[in-house]
CHARMM internal coordinates of N, CA and C (Angstrom, degrees):
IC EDIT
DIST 1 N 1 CA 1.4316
DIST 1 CA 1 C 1.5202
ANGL 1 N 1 CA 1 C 108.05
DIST 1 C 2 N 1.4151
ANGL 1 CA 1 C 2 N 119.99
DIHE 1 N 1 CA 1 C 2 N 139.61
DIST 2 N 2 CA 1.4079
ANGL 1 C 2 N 2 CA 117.86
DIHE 1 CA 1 C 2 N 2 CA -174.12
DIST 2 CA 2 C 1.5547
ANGL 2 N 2 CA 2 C 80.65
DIHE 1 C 2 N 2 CA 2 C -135.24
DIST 2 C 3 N 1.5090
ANGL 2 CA 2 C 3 N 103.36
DIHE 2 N 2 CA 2 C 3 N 152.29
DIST 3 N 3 CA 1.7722
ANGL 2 C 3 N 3 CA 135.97
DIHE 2 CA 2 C 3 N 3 CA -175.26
DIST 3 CA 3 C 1.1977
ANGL 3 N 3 CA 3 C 103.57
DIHE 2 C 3 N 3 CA 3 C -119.32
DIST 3 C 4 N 1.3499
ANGL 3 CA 3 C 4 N 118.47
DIHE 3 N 3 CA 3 C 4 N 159.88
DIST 4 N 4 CA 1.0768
ANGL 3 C 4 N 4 CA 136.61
DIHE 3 CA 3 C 4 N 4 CA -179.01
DIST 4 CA 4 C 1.6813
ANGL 4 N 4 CA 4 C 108.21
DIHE 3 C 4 N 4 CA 4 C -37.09
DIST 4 C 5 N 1.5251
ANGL 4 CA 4 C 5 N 112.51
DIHE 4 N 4 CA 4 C 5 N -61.20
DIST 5 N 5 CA 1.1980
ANGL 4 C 5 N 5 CA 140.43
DIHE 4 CA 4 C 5 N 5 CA -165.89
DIST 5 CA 5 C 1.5589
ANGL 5 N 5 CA 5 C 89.48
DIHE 4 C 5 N 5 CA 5 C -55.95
DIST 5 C 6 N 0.7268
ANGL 5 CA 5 C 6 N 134.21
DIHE 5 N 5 CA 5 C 6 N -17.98
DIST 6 N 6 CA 1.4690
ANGL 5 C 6 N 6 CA 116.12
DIHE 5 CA 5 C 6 N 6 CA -173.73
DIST 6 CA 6 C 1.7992
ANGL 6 N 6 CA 6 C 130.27
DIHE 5 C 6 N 6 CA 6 C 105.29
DIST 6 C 7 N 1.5080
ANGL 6 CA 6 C 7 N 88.58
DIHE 6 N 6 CA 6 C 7 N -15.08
DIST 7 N 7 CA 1.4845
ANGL 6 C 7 N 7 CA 108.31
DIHE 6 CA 6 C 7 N 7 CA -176.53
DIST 7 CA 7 C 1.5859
ANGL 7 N 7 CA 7 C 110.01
DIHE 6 C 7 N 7 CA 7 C -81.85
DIST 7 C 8 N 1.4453
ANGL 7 CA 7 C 8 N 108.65
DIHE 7 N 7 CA 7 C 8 N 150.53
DIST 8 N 8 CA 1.4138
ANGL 7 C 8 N 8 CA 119.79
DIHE 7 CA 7 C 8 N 8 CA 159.55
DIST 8 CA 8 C 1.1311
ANGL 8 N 8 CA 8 C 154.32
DIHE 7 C 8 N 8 CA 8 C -108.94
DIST 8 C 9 N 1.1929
ANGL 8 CA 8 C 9 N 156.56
DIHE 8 N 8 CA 8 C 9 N 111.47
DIST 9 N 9 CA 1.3576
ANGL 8 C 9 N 9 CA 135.12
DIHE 8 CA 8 C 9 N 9 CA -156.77
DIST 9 CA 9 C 1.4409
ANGL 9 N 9 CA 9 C 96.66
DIHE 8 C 9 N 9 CA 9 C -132.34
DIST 9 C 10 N 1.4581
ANGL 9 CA 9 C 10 N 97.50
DIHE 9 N 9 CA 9 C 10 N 166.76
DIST 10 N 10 CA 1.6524
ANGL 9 C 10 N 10 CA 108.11
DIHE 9 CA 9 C 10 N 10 CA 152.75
DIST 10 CA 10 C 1.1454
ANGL 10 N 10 CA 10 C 136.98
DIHE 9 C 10 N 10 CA 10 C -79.76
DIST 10 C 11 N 1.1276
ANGL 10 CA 10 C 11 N 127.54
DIHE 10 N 10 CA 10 C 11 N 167.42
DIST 11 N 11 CA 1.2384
ANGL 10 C 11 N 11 CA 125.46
DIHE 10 CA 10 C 11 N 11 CA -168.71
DIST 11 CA 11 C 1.8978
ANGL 11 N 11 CA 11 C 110.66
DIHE 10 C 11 N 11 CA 11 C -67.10
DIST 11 C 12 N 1.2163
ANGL 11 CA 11 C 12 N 115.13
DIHE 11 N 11 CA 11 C 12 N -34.21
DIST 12 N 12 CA 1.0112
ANGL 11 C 12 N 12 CA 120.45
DIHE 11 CA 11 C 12 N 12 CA -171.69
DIST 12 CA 12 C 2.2737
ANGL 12 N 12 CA 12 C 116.27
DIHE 11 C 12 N 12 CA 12 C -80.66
DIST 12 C 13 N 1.5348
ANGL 12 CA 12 C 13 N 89.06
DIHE 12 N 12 CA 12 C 13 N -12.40
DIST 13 N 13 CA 1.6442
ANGL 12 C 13 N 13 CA 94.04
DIHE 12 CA 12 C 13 N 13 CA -174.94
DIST 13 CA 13 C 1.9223
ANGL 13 N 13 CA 13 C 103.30
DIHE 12 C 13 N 13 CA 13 C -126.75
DIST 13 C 14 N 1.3371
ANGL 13 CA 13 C 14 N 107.19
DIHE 13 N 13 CA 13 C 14 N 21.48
DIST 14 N 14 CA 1.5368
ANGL 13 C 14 N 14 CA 105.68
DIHE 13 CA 13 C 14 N 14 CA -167.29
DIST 14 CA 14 C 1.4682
ANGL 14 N 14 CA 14 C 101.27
DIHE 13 C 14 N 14 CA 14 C -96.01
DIST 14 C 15 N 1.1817
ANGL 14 CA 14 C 15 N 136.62
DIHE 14 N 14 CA 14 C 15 N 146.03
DIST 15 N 15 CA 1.3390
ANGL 14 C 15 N 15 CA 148.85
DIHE 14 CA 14 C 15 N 15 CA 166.52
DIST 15 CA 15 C 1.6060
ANGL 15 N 15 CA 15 C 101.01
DIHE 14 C 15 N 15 CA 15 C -63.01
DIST 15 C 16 N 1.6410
ANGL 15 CA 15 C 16 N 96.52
DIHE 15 N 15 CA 15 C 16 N 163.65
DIST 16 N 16 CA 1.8652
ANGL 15 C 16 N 16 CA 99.06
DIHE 15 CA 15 C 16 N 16 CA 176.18
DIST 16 CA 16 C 1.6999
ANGL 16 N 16 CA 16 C 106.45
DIHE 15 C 16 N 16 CA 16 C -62.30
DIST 16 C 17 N 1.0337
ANGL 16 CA 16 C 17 N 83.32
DIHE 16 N 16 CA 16 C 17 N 149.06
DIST 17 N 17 CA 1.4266
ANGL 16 C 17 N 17 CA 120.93
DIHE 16 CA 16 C 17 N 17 CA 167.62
DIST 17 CA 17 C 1.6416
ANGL 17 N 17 CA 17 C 98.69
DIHE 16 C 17 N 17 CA 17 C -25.73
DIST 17 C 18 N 1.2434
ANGL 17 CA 17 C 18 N 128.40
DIHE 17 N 17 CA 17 C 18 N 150.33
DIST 18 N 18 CA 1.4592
ANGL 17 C 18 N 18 CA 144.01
DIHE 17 CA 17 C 18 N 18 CA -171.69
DIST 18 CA 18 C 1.2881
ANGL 18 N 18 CA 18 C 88.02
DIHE 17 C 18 N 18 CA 18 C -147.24
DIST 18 C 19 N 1.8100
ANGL 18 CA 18 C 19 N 123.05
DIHE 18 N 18 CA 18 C 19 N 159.72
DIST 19 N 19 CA 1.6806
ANGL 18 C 19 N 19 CA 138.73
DIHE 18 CA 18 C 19 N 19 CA 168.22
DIST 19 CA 19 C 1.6103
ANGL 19 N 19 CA 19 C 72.82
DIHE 18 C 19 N 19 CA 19 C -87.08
DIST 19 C 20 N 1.8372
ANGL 19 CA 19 C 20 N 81.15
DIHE 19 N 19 CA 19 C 20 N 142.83
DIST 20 N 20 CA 1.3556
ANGL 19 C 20 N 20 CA 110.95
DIHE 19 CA 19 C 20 N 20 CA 168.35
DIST 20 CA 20 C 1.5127
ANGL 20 N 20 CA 20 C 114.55
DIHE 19 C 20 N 20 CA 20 C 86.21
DIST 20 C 21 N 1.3763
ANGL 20 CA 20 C 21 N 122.23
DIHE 20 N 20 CA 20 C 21 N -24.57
DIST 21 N 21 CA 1.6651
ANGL 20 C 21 N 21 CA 114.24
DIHE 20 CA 20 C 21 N 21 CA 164.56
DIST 21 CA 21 C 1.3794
ANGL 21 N 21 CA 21 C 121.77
DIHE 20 C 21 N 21 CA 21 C -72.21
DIST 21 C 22 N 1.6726
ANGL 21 CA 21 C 22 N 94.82
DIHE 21 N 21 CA 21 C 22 N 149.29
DIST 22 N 22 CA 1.5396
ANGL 21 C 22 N 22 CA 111.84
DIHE 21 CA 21 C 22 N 22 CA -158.47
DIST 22 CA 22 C 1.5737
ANGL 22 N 22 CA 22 C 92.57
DIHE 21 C 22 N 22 CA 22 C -107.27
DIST 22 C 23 N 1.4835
ANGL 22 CA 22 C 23 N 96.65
DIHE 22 N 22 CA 22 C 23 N 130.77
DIST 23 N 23 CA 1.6982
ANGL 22 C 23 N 23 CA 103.02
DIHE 22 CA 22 C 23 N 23 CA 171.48
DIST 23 CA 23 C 1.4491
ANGL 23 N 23 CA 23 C 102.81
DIHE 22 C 23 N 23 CA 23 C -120.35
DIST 23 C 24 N 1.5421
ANGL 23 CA 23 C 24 N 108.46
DIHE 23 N 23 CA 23 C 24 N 121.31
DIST 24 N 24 CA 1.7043
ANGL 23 C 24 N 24 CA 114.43
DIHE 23 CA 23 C 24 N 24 CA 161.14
DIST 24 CA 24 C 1.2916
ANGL 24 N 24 CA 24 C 111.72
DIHE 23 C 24 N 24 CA 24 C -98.65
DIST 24 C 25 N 1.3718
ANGL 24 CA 24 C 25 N 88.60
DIHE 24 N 24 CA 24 C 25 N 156.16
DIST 25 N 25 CA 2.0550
ANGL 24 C 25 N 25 CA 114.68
DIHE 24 CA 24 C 25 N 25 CA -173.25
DIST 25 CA 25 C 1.4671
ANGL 25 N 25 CA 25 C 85.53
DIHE 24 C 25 N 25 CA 25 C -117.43
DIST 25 C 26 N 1.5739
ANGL 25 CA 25 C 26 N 108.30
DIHE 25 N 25 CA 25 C 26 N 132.17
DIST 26 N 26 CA 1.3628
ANGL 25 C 26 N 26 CA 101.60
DIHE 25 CA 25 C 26 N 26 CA 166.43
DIST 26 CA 26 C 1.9149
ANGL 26 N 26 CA 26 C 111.25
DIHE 25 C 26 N 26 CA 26 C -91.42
DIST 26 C 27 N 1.2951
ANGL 26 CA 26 C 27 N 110.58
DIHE 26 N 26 CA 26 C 27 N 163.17
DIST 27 N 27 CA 1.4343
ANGL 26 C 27 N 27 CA 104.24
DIHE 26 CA 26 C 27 N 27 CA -167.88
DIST 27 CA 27 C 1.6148
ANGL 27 N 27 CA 27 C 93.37
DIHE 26 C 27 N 27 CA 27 C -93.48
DIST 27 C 28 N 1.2548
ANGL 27 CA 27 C 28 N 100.72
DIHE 27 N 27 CA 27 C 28 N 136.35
DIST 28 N 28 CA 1.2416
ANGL 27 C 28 N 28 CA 120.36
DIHE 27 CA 27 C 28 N 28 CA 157.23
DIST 28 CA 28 C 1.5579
ANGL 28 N 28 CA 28 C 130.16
DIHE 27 C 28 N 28 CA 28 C -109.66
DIST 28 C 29 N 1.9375
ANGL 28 CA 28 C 29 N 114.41
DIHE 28 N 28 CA 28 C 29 N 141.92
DIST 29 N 29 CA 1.1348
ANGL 28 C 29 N 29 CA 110.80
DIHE 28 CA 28 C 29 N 29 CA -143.89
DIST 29 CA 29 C 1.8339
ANGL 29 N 29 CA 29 C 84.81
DIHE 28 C 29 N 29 CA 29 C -104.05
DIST 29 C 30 N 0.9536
ANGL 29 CA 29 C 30 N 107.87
DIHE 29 N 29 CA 29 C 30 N 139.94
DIST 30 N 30 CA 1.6481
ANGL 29 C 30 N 30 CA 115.65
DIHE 29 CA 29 C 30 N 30 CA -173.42
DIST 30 CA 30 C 1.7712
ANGL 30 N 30 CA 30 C 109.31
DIHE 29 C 30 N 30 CA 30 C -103.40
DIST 30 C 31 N 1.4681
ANGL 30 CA 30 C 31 N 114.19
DIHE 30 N 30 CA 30 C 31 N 109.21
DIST 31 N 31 CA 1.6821
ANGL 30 C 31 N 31 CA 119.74
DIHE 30 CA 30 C 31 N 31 CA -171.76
DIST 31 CA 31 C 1.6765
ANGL 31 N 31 CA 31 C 90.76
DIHE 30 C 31 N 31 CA 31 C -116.71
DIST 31 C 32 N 1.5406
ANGL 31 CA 31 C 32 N 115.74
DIHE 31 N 31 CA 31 C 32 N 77.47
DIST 32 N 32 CA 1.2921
ANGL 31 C 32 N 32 CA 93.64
DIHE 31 CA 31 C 32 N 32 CA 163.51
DIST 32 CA 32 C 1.6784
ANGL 32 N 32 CA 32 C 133.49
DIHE 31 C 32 N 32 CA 32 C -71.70
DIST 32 C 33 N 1.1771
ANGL 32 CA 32 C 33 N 105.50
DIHE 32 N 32 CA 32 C 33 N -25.05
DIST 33 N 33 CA 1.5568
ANGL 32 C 33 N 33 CA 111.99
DIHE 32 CA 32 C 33 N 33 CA -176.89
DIST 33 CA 33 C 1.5147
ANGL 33 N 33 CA 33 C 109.89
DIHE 32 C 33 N 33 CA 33 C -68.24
DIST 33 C 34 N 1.2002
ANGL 33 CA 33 C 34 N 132.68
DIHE 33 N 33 CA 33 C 34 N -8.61
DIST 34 N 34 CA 1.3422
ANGL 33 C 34 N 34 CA 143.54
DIHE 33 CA 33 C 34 N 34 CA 179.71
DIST 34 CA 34 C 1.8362
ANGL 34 N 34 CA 34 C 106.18
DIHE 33 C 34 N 34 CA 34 C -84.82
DIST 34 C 35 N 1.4396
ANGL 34 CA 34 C 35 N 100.26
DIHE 34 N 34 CA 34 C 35 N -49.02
DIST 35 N 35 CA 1.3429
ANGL 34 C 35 N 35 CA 114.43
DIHE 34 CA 34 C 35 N 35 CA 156.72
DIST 35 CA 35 C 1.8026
ANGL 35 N 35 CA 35 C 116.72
DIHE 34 C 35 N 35 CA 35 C -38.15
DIST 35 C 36 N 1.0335
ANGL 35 CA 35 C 36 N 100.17
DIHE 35 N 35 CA 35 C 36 N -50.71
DIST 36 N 36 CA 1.6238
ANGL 35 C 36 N 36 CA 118.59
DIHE 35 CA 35 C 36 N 36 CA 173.17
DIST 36 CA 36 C 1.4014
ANGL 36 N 36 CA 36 C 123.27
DIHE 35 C 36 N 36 CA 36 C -65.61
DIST 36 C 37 N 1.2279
ANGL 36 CA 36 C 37 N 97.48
DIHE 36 N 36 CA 36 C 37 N -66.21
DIST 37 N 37 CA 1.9690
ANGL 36 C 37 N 37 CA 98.60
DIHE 36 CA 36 C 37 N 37 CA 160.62
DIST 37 CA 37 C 1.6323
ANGL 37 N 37 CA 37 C 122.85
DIHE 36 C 37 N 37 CA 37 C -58.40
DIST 37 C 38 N 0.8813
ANGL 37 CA 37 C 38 N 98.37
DIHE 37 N 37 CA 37 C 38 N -30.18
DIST 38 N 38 CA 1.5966
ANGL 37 C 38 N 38 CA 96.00
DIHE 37 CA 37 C 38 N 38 CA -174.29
DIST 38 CA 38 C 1.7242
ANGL 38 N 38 CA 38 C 93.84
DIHE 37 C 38 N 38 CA 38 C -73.51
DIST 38 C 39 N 1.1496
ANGL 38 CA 38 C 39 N 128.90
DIHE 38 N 38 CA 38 C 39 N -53.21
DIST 39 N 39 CA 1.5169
ANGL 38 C 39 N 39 CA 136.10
DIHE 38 CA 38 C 39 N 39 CA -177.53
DIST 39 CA 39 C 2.1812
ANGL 39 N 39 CA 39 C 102.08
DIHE 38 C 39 N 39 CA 39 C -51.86
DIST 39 C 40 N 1.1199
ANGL 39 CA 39 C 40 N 82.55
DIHE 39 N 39 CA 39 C 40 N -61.78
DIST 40 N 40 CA 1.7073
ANGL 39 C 40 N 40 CA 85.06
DIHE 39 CA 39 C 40 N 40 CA 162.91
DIST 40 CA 40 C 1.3140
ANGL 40 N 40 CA 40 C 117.18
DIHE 39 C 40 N 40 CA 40 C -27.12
DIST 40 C 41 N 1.5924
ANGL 40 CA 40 C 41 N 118.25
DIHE 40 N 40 CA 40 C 41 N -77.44
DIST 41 N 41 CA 1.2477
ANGL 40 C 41 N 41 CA 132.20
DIHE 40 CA 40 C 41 N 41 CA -136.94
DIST 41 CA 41 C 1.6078
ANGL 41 N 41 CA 41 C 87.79
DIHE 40 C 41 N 41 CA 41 C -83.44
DIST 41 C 42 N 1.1982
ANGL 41 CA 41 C 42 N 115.40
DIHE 41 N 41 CA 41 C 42 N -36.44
DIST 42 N 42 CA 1.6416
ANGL 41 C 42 N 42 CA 108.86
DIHE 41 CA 41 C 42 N 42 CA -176.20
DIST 42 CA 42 C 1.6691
ANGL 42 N 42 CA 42 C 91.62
DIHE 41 C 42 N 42 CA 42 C -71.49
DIST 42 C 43 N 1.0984
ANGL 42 CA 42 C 43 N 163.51
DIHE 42 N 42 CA 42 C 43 N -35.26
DIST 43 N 43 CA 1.2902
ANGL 42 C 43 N 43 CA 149.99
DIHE 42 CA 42 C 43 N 43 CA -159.79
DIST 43 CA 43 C 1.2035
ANGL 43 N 43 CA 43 C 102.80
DIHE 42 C 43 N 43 CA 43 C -91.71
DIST 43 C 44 N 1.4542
ANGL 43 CA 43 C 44 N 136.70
DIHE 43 N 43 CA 43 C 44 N -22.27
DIST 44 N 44 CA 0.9076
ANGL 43 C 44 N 44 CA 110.44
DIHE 43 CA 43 C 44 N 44 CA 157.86
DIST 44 CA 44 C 1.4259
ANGL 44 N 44 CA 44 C 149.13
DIHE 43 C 44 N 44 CA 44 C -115.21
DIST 44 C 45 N 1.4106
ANGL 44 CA 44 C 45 N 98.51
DIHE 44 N 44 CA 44 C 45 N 5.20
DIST 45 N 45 CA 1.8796
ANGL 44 C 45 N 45 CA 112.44
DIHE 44 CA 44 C 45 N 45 CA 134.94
DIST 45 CA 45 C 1.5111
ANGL 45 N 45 CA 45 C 133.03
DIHE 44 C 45 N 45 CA 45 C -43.80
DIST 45 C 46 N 1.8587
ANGL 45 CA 45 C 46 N 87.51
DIHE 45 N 45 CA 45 C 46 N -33.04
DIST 46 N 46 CA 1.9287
ANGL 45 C 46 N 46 CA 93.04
DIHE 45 CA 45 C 46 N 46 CA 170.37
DIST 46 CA 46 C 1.5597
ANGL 46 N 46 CA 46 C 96.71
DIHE 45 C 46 N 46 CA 46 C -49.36
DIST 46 C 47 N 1.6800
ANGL 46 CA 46 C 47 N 92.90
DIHE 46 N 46 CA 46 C 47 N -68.79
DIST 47 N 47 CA 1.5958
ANGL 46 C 47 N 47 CA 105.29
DIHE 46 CA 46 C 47 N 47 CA -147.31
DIST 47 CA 47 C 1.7022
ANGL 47 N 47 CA 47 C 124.48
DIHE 46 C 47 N 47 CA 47 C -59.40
DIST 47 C 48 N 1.6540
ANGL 47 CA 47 C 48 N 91.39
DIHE 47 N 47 CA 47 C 48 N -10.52
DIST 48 N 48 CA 1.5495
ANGL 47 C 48 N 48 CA 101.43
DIHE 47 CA 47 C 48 N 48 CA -170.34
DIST 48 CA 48 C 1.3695
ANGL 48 N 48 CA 48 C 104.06
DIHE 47 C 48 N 48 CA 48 C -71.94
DIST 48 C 49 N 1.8652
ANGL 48 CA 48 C 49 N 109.87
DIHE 48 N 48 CA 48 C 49 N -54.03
DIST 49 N 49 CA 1.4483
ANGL 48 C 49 N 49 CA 120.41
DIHE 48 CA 48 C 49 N 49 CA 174.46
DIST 49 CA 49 C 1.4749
ANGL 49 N 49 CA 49 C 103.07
DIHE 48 C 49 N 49 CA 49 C -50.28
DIST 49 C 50 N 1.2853
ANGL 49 CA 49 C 50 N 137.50
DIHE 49 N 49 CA 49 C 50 N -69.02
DIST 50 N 50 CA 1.1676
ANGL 49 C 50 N 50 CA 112.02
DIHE 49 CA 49 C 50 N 50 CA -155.37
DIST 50 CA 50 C 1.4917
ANGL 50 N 50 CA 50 C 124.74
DIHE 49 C 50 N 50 CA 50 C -69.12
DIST 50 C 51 N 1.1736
ANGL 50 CA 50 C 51 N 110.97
DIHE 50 N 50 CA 50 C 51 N -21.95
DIST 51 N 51 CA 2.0297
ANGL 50 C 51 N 51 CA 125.28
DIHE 50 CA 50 C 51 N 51 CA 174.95
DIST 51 CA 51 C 1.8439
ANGL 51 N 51 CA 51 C 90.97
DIHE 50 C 51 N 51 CA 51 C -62.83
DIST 51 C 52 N 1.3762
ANGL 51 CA 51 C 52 N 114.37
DIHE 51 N 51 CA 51 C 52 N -58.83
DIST 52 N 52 CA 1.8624
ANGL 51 C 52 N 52 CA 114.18
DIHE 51 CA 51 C 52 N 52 CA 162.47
DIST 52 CA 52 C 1.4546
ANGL 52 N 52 CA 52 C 100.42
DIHE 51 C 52 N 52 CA 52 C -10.84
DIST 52 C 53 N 1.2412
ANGL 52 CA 52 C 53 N 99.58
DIHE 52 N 52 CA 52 C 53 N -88.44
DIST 53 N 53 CA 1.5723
ANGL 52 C 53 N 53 CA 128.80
DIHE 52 CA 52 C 53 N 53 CA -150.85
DIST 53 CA 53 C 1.3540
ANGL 53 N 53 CA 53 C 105.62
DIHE 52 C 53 N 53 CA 53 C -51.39
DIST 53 C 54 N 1.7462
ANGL 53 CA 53 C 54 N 126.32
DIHE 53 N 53 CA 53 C 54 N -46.89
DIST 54 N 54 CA 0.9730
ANGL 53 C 54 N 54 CA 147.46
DIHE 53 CA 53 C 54 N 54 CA -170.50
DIST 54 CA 54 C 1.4690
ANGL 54 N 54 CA 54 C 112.22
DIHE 53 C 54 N 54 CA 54 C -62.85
DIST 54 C 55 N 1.2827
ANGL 54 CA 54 C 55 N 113.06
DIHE 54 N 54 CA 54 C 55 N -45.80
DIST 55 N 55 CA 1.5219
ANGL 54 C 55 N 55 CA 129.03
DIHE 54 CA 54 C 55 N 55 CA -179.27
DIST 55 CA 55 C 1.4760
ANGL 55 N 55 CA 55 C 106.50
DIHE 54 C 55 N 55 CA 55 C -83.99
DIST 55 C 56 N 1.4824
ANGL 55 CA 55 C 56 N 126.09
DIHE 55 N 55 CA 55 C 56 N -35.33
DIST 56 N 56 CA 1.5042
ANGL 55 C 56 N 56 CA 120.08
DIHE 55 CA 55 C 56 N 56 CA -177.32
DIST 56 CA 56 C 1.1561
ANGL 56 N 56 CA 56 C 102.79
DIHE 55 C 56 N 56 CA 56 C -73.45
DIST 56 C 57 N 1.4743
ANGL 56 CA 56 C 57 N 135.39
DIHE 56 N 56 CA 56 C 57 N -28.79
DIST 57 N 57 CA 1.6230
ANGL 56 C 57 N 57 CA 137.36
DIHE 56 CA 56 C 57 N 57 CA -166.60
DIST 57 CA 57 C 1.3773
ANGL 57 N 57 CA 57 C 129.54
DIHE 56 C 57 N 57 CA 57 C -117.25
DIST 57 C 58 N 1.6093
ANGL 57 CA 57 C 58 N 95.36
DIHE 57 N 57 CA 57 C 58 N 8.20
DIST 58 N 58 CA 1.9554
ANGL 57 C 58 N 58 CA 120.57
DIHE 57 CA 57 C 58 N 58 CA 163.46
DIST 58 CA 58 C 1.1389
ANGL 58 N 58 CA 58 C 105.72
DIHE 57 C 58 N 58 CA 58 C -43.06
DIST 58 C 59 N 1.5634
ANGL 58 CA 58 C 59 N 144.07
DIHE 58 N 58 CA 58 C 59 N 102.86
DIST 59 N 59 CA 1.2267
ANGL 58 C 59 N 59 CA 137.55
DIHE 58 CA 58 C 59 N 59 CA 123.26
DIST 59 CA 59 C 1.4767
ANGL 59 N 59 CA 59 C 123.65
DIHE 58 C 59 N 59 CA 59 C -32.38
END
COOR INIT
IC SEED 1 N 1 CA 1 C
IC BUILD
């Protein structure tokens, strides 16, 4: 957040709001399908280890 005065703070240490202060949002880049693969790839490391496990310890 920047004030009139010229000063800046963060969002977390800035005083209320004043007319005329500028608040930026930084842009964030959105990868949902990565979200997806990553969820993937861990499920099927589960499943690999345990079919492993399953087959090394078949009675």
């Amino acid at each position: 957040m920047t004030y009139r005065s010229g000063k800046t703070y963060s969002l977390a240490e800035a005083p209320p709001l004043e007319p005329g202060a500028v608040v930026s949002v930084p842009e964030v880049s959105v990868r949902w399908y990565q979200d997806y693969l990553a969820i993937a790839q861990a499920v099927s490391s589960i499943i690999t280890a345990y079919t492993s496990l399953f087959f090394l310890f078949k009675q």
